[in-house]
Each structure stands twice: as C-alpha cells, then as structure tokens.
C-alpha positions in Angstrom: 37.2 93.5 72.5 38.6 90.7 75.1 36.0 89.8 77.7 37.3 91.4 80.9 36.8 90.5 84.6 34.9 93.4 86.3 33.6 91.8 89.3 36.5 93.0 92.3 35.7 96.6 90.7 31.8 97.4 90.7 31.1 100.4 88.9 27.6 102.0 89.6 25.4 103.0 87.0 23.9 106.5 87.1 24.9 109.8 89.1 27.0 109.2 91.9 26.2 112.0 94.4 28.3 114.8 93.7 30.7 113.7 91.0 33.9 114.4 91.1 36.9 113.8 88.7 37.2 110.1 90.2 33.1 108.9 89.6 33.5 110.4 86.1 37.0 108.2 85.6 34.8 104.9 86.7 32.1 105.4 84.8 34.4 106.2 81.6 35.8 102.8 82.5 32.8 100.9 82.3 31.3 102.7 79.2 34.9 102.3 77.6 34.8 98.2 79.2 31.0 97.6 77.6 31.2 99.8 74.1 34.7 100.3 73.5 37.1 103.2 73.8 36.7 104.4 70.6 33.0 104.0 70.7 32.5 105.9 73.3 32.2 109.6 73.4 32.7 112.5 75.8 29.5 113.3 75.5 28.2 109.9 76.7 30.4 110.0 79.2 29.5 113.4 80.7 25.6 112.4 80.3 26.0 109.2 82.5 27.4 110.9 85.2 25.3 113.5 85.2 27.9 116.3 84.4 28.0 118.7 81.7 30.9 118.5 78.7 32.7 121.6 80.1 32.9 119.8 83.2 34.2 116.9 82.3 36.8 118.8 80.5 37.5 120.9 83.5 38.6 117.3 84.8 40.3 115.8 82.4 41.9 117.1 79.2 40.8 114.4 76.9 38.8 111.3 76.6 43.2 109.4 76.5 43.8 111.2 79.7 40.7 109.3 81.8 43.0 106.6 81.0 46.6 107.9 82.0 45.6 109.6 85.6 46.2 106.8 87.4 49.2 106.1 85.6 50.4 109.8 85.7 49.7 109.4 90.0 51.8 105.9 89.9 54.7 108.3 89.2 54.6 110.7 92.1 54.1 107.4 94.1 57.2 106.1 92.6 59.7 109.2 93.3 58.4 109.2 97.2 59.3 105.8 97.6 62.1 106.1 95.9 63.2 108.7 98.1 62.4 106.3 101.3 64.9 103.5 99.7 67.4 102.9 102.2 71.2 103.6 101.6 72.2 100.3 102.1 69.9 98.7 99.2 70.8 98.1 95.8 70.2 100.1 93.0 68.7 97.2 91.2 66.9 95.7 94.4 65.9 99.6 95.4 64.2 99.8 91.8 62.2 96.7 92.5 61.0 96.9 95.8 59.6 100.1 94.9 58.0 98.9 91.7 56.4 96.3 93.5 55.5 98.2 96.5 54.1 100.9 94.8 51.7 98.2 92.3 50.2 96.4 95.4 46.5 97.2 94.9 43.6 96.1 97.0 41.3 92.9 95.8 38.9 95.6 94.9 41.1 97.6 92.3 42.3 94.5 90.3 39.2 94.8 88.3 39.7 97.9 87.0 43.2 98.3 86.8 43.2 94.9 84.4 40.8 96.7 82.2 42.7 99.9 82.2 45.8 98.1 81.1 44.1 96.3 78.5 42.8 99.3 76.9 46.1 101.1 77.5 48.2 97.9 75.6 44.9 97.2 73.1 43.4 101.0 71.5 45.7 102.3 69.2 44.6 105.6 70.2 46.1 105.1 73.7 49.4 103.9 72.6 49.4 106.9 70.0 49.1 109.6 73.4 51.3 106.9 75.7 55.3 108.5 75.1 54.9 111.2 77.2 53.0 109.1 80.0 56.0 106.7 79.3 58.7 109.2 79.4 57.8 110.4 82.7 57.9 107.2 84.5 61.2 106.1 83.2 62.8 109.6 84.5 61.1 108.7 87.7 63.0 105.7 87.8 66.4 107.2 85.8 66.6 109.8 88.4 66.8 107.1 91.1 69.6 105.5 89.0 71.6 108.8 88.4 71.2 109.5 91.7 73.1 105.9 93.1 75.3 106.2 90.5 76.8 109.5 90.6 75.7 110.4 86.8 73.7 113.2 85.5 69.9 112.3 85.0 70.5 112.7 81.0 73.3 110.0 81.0 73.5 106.6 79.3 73.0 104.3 81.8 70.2 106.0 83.8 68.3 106.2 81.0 69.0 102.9 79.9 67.8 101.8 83.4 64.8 103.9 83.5 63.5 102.4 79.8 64.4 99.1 80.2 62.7 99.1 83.9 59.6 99.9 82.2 59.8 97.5 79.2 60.3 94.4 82.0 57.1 96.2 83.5 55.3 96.7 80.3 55.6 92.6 79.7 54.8 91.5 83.0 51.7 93.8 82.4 50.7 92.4 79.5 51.2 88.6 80.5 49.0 89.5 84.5 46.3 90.6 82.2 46.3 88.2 79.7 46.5 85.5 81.9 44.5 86.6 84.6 45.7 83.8 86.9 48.2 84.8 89.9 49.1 88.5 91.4 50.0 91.4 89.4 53.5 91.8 92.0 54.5 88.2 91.4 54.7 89.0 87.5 56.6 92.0 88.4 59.1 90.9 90.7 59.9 87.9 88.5 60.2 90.2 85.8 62.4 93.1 87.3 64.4 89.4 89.6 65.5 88.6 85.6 66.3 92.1 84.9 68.8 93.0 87.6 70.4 89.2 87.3 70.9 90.4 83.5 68.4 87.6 82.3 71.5 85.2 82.7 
C-alpha cells in the first residue's frame, strides 16, 4: 500500500471517551491506513475503540460503509448548495462553484480525506460497493441540470451532466492524491474550467 501523509489528521490511539460513530470511523482509518483494508477486520476495529461488534454495526452497516459516510454526507451538502445557486449563474459555472465550495476542507482534514480516497480508488473491494455511492452523487448534480434545463431528472443530458461531472471529479481526485503537491479545489476547478469549456 502507497505510503500516505497522515500528519494534518492525527488519529488517537485507544478509547476516545464515549465513542460515537465518528471516533469509530477514525480509528477504522488508521487501522485500514497502517494494515490495510482488507486486513483489517470488524472485529479489530470494534476492540480498538473500545465498542462491542453489535455496536459498531449499529453504526455502520459494513466495514465499505466506514468508508462511504463521508462521501454519502458530501451529497446532502451538494443538493443544499445547489439549491443556494443564484438564478443568474450558469449551469456549468453553478455545478462548479458548488463542487468546489462544497470540497474546501480544513488543513486538518486533508490527511484523512487523501487516505480515504486512496483506499476508495486503490481496494477492489471499495470500488466493487462504489455504484450506488456513485449514483447518488451524479443525481445530486443531474437534478441541478434538469432543473436549469427544463428536462425531467431521467433525461439524456442531465444524466450525461451528472456522470461526466463526477468522472472530471473522479481524475482530479486521483491526480490531488497522487501528487500530493497543491490544493484539492485547484485540481477541481481546473478540471470541471475544461469540462464546461468542452476540453476545447
């Protein structure tokens, strides 16, 4: 597994008092950051915070999902502020500013959102559970289109929008954590700039 930055996200080792769904999420990160996702277990997980297996299960629905609820959050972040988009914006410029708004993350998240994403893009396992995940997020951003464009949410060109929105995403991903050298918005705004110009 790639050697990851995790210094702007300290994790804490041990029981955080009173765990709740987030500690548990962190400290699946790390274990999943230092052995691996698929050498980690539930069980592990659970017994390094300090929870019992029901719990944990009571929090998320599988070992995958620890890795989606942020993701899965990113979308109900992305259909407020698409709702906030003024009138007088473009559809392709609306799309974009709210991508990037919504991805602006603290210097003490980028740690652990870059090993997120590389696990997410990396673990076969991941990219097995990811379509639904997927799917979601482009029908955030489809429904934005069909709503501009006068079409029905289940029309060509929404859902073109919405899927090739995320593909642009997907790469500038992929290159912000493999190259680890600028910030994760200028990748996406470059990305979604070449998008809306058509890559002309």
């Amino acid at each position: 597994m790639a050697s990851l930055d995790r210094s702007a996200a300290p994790m804490r080792r041990g029981r955080p008092p009173g765990t709740s769904a987030r500690e548990v999420e962190v400290i699946a990160l790390r274990l999943f950051a230092d052995q691996g996702f698929d050498g980690t277990t539930v069980e592990q997980i659970a017994a390094e915070a300090g929870v019992s297996r029901r719990t944990f299960f009571r929090y998320f629905d599988s070992k995958a999902e620890v890795l989606w609820h942020q993701f899965d959050a990113e979308v109900g972040r992305l259909r407020s502020a698409f709702g906030a988009v003024a009138a007088d914006v473009g559809l392709m410029d609306g799309i974009r500013q709210v991508v990037v708004g919504v991805n602006r993350y603290g210097a003490e998240d980028v740690g652990e959102l870059r090993i997120r994403m590389h696990l997410i893009s990396t673990v076969p396992a991941l990219q097995a559970s990811a379509a639904p995940h997927y799917d979601s997020w482009e029908r955030a951003v489809g429904d934005f289109a069909a709503a501009r464009l006068g079409l029905p949410a289940d029309s060509l060109y929404p859902l073109a929008i919405g899927r090739a929105t995320l593909a642009v995403c997907r790469a500038a991903f992929d290159r912000w954590v493999a190259c680890a050298d600028g910030d994760l918005t200028s990748y996406l705004d470059l990305a979604l700039s070449g998008l809306a110009r058509g890559f002309a």
